[in-house]
TIVO-772778 format. One record per residue (C-alpha): x, y, z. Coordinates in Angstrom, 3 decimals. Example, Ala and Ser with C-alpha at 12.3 -4.5 7.8 and 13.67 -1.06 7.14 Angstrom:
% TIVO-772778
r x: 12.300&y: -4.500&z: 7.800
r x: 13.670&y: -1.060&z: 7.140
% end
This chain:
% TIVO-772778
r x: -82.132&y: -19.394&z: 138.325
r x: -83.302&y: -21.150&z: 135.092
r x: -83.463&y: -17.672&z: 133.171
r x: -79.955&y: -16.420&z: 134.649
r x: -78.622&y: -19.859&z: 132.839
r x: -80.117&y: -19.781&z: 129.839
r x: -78.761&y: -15.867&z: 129.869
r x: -75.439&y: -16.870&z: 130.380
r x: -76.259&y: -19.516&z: 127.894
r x: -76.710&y: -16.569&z: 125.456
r x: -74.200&y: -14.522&z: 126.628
r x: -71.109&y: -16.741&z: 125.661
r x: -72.986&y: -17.887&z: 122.896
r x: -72.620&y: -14.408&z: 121.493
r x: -69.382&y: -14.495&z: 122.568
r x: -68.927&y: -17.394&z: 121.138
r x: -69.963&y: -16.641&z: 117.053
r x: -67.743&y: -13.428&z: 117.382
r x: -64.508&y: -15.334&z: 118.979
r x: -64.569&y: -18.463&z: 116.749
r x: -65.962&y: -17.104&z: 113.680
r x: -63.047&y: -14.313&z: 112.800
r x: -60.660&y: -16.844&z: 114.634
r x: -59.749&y: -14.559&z: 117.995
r x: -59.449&y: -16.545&z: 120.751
r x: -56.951&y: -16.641&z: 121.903
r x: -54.724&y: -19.852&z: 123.618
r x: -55.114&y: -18.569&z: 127.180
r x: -58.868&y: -18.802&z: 126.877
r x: -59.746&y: -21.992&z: 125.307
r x: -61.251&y: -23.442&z: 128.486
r x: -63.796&y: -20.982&z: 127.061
r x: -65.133&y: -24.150&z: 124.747
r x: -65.344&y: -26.540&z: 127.640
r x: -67.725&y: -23.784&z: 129.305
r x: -69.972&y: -23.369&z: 126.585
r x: -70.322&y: -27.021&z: 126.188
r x: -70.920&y: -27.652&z: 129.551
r x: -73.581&y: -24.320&z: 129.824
r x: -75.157&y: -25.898&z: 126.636
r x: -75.286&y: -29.101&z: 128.402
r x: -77.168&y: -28.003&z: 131.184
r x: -79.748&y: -26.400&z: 129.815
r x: -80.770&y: -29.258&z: 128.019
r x: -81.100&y: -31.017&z: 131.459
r x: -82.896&y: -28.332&z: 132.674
r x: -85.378&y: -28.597&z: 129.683
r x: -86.131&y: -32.252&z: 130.373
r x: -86.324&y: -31.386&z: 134.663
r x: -88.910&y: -28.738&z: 133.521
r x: -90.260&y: -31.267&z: 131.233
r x: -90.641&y: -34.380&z: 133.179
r x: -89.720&y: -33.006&z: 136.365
r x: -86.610&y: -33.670&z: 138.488
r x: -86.243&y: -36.905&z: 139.299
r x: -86.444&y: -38.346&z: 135.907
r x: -85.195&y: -35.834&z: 134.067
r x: -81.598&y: -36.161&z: 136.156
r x: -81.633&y: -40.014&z: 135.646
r x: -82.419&y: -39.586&z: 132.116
r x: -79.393&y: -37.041&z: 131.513
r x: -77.063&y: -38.679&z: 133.778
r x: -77.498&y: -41.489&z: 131.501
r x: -77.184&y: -39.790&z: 128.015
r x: -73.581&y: -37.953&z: 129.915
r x: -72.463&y: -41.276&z: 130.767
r x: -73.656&y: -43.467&z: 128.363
r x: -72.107&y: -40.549&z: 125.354
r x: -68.726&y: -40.487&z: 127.182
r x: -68.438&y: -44.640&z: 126.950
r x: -69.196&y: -44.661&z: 123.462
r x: -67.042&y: -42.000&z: 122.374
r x: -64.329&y: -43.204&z: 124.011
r x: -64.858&y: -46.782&z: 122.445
r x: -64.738&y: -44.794&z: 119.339
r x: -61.499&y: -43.686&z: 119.890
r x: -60.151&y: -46.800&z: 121.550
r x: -61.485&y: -49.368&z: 119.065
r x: -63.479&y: -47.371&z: 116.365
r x: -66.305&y: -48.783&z: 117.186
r x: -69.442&y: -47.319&z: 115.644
r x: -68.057&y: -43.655&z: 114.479
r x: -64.609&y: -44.692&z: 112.494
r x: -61.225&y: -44.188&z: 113.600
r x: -60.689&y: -40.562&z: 115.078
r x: -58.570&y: -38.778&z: 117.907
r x: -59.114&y: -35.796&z: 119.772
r x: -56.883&y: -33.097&z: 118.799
r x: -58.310&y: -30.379&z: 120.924
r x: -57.953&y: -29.645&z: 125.200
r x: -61.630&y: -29.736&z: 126.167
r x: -60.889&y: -30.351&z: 129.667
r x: -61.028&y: -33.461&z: 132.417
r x: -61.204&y: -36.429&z: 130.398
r x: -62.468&y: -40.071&z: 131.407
r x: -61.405&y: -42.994&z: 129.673
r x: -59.312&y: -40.689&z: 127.367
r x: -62.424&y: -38.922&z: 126.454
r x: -63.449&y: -35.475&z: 127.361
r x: -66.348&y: -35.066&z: 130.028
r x: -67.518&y: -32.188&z: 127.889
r x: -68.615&y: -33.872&z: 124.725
r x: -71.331&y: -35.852&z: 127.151
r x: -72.798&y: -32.429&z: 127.600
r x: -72.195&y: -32.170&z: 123.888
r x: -74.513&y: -35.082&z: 123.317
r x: -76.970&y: -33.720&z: 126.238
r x: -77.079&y: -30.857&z: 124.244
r x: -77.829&y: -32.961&z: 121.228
r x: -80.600&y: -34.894&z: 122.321
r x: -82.162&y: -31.927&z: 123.981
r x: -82.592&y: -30.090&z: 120.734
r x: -83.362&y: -33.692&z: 118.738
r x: -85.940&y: -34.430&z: 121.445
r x: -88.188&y: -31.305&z: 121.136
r x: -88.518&y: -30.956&z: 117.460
r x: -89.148&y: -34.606&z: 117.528
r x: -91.872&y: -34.655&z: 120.117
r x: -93.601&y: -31.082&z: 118.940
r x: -93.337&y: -32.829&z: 115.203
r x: -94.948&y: -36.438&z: 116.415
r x: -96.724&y: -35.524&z: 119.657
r x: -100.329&y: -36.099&z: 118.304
r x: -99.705&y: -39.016&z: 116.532
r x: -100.724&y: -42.320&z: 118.109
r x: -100.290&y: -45.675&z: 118.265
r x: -96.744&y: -47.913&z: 117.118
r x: -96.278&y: -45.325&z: 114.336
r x: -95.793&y: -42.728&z: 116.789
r x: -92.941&y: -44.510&z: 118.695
r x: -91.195&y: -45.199&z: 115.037
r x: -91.521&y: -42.162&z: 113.330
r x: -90.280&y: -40.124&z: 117.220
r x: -87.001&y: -42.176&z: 116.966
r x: -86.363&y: -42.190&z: 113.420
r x: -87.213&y: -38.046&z: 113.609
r x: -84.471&y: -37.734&z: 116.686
r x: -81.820&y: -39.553&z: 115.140
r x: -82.312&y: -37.723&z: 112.183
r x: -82.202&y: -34.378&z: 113.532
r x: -78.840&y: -35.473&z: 115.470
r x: -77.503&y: -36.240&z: 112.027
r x: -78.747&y: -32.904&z: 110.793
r x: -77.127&y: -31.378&z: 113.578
r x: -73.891&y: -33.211&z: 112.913
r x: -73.619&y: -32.448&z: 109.005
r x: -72.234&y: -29.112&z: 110.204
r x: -70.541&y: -30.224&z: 113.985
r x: -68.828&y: -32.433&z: 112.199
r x: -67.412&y: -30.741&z: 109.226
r x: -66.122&y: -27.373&z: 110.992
r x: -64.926&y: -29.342&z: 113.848
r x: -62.589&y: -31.309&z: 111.891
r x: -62.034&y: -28.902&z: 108.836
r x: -61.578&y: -25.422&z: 109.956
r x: -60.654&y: -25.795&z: 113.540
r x: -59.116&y: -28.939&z: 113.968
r x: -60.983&y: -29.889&z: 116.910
r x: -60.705&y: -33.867&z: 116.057
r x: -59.057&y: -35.553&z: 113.412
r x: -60.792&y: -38.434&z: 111.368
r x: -58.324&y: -40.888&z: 110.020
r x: -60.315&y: -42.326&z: 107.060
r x: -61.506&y: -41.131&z: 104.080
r x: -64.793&y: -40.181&z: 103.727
r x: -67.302&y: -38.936&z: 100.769
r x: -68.508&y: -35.837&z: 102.877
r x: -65.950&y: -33.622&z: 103.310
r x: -63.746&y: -36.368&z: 104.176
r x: -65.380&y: -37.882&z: 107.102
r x: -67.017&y: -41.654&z: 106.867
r x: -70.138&y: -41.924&z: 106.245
r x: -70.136&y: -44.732&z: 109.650
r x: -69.707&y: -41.296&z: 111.641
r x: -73.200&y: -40.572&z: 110.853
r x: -74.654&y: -43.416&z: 110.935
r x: -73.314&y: -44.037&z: 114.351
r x: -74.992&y: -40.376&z: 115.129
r x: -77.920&y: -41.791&z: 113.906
r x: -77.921&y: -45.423&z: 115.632
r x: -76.700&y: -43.447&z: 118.985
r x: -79.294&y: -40.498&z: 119.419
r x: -82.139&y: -43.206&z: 118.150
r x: -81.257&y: -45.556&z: 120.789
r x: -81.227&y: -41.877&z: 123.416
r x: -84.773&y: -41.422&z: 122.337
r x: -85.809&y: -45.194&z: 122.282
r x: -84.915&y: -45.230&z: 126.310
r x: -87.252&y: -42.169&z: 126.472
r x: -89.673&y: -44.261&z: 125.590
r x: -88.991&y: -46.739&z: 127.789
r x: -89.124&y: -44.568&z: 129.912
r x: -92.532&y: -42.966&z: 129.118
r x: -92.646&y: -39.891&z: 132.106
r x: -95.707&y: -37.679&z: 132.485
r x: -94.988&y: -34.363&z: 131.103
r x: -95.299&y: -32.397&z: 134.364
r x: -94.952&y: -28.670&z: 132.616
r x: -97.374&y: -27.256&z: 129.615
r x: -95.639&y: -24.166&z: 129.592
r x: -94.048&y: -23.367&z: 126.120
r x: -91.172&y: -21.576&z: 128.251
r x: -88.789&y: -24.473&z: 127.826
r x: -89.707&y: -25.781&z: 124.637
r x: -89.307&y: -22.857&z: 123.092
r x: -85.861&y: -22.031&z: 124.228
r x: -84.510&y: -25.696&z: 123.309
r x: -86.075&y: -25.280&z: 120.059
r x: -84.338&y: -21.814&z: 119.498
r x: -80.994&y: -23.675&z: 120.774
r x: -81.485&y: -26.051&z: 117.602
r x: -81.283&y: -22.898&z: 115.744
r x: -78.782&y: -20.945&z: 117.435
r x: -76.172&y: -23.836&z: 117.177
r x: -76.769&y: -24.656&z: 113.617
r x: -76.490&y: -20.722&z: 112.744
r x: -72.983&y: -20.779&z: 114.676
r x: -71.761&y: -23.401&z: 113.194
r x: -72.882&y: -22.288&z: 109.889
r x: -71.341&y: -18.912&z: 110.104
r x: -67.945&y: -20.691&z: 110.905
r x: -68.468&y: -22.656&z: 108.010
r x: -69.129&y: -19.933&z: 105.471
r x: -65.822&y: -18.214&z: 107.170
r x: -63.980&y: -21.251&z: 106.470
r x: -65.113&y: -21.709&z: 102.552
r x: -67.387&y: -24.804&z: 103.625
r x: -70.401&y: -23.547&z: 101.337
r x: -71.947&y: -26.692&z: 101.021
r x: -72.384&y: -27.579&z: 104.027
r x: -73.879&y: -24.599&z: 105.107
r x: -76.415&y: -24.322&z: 102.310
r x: -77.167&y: -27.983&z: 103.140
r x: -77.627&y: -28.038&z: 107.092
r x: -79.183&y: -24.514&z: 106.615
r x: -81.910&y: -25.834&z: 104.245
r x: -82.696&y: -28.836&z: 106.178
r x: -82.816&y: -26.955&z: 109.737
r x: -85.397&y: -24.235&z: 108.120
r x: -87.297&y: -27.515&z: 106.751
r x: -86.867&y: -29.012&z: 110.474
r x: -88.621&y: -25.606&z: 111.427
r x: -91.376&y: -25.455&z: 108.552
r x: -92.753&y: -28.867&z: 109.751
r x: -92.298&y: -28.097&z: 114.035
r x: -94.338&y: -25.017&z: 113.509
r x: -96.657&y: -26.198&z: 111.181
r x: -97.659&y: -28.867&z: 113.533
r x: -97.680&y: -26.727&z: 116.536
r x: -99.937&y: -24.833&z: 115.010
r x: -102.355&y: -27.734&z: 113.940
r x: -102.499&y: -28.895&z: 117.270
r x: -103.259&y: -25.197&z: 118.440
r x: -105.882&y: -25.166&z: 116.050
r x: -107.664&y: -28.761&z: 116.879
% end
């Protein structure tokens, strides 16, 4: 069942590049977003059920769903932590005036944030460890989000930000908020501290392909839509992401 997922996963992600990128889908079919939200959601949670087996790993998403929707929609509400923004986009059932589907967004998120971040620190020991696997997450959130972010609002409109901001006009408290809000995700994992119940590089390996695979759509919708920079940018730093995963990988293959 987990393969047939992450097929489907790959499926509409395909889909997905071809539809969005030369701007073809069409009205009738927008639930079409919702889906691949939610599909990317889920295998993230499958990742950390694999992980940290089943128990834990449904607790822990249930509370990175729930906890995501309440912020963002105290973002909206009160513009607290992101900046002042509304939804401009139909991505479904909405609680609190805030779509279920971006808590799958942020599942997604963390999911991709977490494994980089653990196959990048995992050896390391001690209090420096702990630091240096929460700083690493919330970074590669923010990475993620330096290209989310910019085609969302930018070329298709998905949310609107109603402040002035330095990078392609959205606040810089957007990304800080990414940052304070997928550090705090990866702080509770800690708190958590579960046994790793899987050493099979099935699962890591597709969640760390995900990382990829999102930035690269996202990045091909923002060449389409004249967004250069950010491409070159998010690009770069998501092959650099990749250069030090790897590297490390292979130093604790080697040791």
């Amino acid at each position: 069942m987990d393969t047939i997922i992450y097929r489907f996963f790959i499926f509409w992600y395909i889909c997905g590049v071809i539809l969005l990128t030369f701007d073809l889908l069409p009205p009738w079919l927008e639930w079409a977003n919702s889906v691949f939200l939610i599909t990317a959601g889920v295998i993230a949670i499958i990742y950390f059920i694999r992980m940290y087996g089943a128990a834990g790993g449904v607790l822990y998403s249930l509370f990175i769903i729930v906890v995501s929707i309440y912020v963002e929609h105290l973002g909206v509400a009160y513009n607290f932590l992101f900046g002042s923004y509304d939804y401009n986009q139909n991505f479904g059932l909405k609680i609190f005036d805030t779509p279920v589907t971006i808590g799958f967004a942020w599942m997604l998120i963390i999911g991709c944030s977490h494994e980089l971040a653990r196959g990048i620190t995992e050896k390391w020991s001690g209090f420096f460890r702990l630091i240096s696997f929460v700083i690493t997450g919330g970074l590669l959130a923010v990475t993620m989000d330096l290209i989310l972010d910019p085609v969302s609002y930018k070329v298709k409109e998905y949310w609107i930000w109603q402040e002035p901001g330095v990078y392609y006009d959205i606040p810089f408290s957007n990304f800080m908020g990414w940052f304070i809000l997928a550090a705090i995700f990866h702080a509770v994992f800690l708190l958590w501290n579960p046994v790793k119940v899987s050493h099979s590089s099935l699962w890591p390996s597709r969640m760390a392909l995900t990382f990829g695979l999102i930035i690269g759509m996202f990045c091909i919708m923002a060449i389409s839509g004249r967004l250069f920079g950010a491409a070159i940018l998010v690009g770069s730093l998501a092959a650099l992401w990749y250069i030090i995963y790897f590297w490390r990988k292979k130093g604790y293959a080697e040791s």
